[in-house]
C-alpha positions in Angstrom: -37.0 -55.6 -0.6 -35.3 -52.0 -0.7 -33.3 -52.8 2.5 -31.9 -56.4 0.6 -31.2 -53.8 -2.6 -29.3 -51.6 -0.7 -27.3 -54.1 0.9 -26.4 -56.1 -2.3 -25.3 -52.3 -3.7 -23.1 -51.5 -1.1 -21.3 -55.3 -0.8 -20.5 -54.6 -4.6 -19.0 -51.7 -3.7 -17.3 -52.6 -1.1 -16.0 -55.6 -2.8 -15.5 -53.1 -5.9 -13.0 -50.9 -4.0 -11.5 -53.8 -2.5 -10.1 -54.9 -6.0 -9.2 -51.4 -6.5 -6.7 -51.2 -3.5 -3.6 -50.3 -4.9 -0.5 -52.2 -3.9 1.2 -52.2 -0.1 3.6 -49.8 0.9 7.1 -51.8 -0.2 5.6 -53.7 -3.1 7.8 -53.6 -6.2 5.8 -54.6 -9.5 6.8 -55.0 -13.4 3.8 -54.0 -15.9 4.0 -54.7 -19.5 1.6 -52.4 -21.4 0.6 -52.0 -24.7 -1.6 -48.6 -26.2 -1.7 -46.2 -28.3 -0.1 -42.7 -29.2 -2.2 -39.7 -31.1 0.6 -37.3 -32.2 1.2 -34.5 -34.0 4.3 -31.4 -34.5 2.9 -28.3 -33.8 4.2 -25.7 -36.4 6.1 -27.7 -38.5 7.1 -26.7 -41.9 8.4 -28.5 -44.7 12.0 -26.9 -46.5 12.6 -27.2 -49.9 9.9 -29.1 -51.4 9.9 -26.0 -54.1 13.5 -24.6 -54.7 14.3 -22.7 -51.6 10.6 -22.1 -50.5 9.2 -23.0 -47.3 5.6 -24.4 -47.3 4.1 -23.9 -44.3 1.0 -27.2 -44.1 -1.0 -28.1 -40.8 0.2 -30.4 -39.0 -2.8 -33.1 -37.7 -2.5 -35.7 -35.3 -1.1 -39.3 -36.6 -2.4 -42.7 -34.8 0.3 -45.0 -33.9 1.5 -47.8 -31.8 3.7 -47.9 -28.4 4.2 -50.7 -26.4 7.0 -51.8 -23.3 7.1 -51.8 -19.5 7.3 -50.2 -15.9 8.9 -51.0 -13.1 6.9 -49.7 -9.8 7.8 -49.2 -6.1 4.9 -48.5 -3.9 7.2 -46.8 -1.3 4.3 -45.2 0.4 0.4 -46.1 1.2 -1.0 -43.5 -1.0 2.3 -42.6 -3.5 4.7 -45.0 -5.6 7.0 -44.0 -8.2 7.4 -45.8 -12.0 10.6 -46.4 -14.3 9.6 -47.5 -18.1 10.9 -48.3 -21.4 8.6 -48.5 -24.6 9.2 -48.4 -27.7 6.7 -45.8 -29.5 6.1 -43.8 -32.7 5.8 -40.1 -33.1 5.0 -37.6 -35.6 2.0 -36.5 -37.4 -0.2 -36.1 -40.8 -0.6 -33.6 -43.0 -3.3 -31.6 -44.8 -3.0 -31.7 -48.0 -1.0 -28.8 -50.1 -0.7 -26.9 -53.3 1.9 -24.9 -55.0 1.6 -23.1 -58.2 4.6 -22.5 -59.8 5.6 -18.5 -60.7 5.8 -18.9 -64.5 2.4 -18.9 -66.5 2.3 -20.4 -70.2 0.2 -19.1 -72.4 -3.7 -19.7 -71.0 -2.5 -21.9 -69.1 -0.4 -22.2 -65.0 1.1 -25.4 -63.7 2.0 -26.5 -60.6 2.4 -29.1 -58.2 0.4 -31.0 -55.6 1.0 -32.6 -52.4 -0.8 -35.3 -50.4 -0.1 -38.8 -48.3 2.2 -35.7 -46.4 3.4 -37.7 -42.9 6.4 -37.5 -40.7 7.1 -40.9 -38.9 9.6 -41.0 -35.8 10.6 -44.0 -33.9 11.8 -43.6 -30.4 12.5 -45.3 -26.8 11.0 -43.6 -24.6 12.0 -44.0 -20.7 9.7 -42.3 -18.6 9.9 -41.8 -14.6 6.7 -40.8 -13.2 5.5 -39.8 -9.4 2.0 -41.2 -8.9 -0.4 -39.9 -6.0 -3.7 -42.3 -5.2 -6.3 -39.9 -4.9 -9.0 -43.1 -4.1 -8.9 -46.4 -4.4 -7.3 -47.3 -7.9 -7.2 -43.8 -9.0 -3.4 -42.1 -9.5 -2.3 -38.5 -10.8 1.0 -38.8 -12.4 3.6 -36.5 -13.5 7.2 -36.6 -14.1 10.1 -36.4 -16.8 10.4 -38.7 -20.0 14.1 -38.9 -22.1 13.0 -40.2 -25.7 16.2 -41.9 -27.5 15.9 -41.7 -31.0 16.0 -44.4 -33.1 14.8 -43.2 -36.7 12.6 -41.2 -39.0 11.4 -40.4 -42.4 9.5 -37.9 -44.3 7.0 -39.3 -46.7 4.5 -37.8 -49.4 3.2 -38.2 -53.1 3.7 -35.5 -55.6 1.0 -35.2 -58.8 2.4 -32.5 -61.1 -0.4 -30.5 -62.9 -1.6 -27.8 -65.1 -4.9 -25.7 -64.9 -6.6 -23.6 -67.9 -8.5 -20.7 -67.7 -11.5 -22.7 -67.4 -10.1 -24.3 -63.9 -9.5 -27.9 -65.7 -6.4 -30.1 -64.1 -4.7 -32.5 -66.2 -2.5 -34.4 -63.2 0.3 -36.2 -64.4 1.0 -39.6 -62.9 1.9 -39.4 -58.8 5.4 -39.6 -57.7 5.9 -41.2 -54.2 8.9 -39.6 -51.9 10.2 -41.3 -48.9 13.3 -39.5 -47.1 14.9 -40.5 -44.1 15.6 -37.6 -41.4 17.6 -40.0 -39.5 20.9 -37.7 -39.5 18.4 -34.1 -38.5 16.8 -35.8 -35.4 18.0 -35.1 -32.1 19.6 -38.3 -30.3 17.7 -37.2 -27.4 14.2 -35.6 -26.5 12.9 -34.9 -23.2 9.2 -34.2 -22.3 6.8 -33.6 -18.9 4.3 -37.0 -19.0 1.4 -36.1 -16.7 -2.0 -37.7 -16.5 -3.6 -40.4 -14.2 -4.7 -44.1 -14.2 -6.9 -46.5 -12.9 -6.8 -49.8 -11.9 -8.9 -52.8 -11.3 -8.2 -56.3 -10.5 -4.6 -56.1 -11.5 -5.5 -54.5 -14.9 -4.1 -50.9 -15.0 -5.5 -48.2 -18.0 -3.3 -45.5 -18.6 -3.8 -41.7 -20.0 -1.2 -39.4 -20.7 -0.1 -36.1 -22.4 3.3 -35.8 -23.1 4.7 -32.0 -23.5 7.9 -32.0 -25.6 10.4 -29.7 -23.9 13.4 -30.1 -27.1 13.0 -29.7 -30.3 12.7 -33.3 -32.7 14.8 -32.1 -35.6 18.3 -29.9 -35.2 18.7 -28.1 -38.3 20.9 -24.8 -39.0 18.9 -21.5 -38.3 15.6 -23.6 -37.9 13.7 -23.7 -34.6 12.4 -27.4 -35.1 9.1 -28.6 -33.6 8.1 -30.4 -30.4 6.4 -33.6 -29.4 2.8 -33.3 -28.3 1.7 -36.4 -27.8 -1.4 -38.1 -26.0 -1.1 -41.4 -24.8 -3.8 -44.5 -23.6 -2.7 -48.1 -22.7 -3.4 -50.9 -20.9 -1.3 -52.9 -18.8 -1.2 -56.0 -16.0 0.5 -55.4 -12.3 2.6 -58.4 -11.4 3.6 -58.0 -7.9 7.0 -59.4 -7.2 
């Protein structure tokens, strides 16, 4: 009975890594995948939302979508190298913020609050990776990424406020801002993609961090923030 058990365990492995071969040195493949992008911008400040101040508020990562497809030549047994395109959305949330303005009146301070705080940035992104088969299925990857900028916007809601002596708020009715940063974004981003995949019967999943090496904004005497983006998809070889 053990000797049957061990035999049916190792024929579904075998046959396991079997579907896991990767493609044939020479095979060229397209892969249309589909995932999702957690990112956020380091560091980022937001300018003038009070007169000339700058309000420094932390930056969290923002869920979105991304979605497009490779083109892969397997050009050795154990290495291949990948072209995409996608289309995928950047930027990140923001914690909450509060700013009390300078002048008191009477028992009484006002000021104003910020929440809903996002920045939302649409991009191509055309990656070209180097992927190394390590087993069966299983690929390191790393390589260079050129993001073309398409648009962006800043968007939050503003509740103006004041606060007595006893620590009472009487809010006045929120105020929601949507600007477009369209003409501040770089036309061009680059980033270092690195990460590895796996893939089974065809179906490939896909994990990736994305460094930004160039700032997303270019604004006068203002070192703008970077992409940091992490990245899952899945996608479907079909060998040509």
């Amino acid at each position: 009975m053990k000797n049957r058990l061990f035999l049916s365990l190792a024929a579904l492995a075998i046959s396991a890594t079997a579907i896991a071969q990767q493609p044939e040195a020479g095979t060229i493949s397209i892969i249309p995948r589909v995932g999702l992008n957690m990112s956020t911008l380091p560091d980022d400040i937001f300018l003038g939302m009070c007169g000339s101040t700058n309000i420094p508020l932390e930056a969290r990562y923002r869920t979105t979508f991304m979605g497009g497809v490779d083109v892969d030549y397997q050009f050795a047994p154990n290495f291949s190298a990948t072209l995409g395109a996608y289309y995928a959305q950047h930027g990140c949330n923001y914690k909450n913020g509060m700013v009390q303005n300078n002048a008191a009146s009477g028992t009484s301070t006002s000021g104003t609050g910020y929440s809903d705080l996002s920045t939302q940035l649409n991009y191509i992104n055309i990656p070209l990776t180097l992927n190394a088969y390590i087993a069966p299925g299983l690929a390191l990857k790393a390589g260079v990424q050129m993001g073309i900028a398409l648009s962006g916007k800043l968007k939050y809601t503003t509740t103006e406020y004041t606060k007595n002596n006893e620590g009472e708020f009487a809010p006045t009715q929120p105020e929601e801002t949507s600007l477009k940063l369209d003409n501040t974004m770089k036309s061009v981003c680059f980033a270092i993609p690195v990460g590895l995949s796996y893939e089974f019967a065809n179906v490939i999943i896909d994990a990736r961090y994305h460094f930004g090496l160039t700032p997303v904004q270019q604004i006068d005497g203002i070192k703008g923030p970077k992409n940091r983006v992490f990245s899952i998809s899945a996608g479907y070889r079909f060998a040509l």
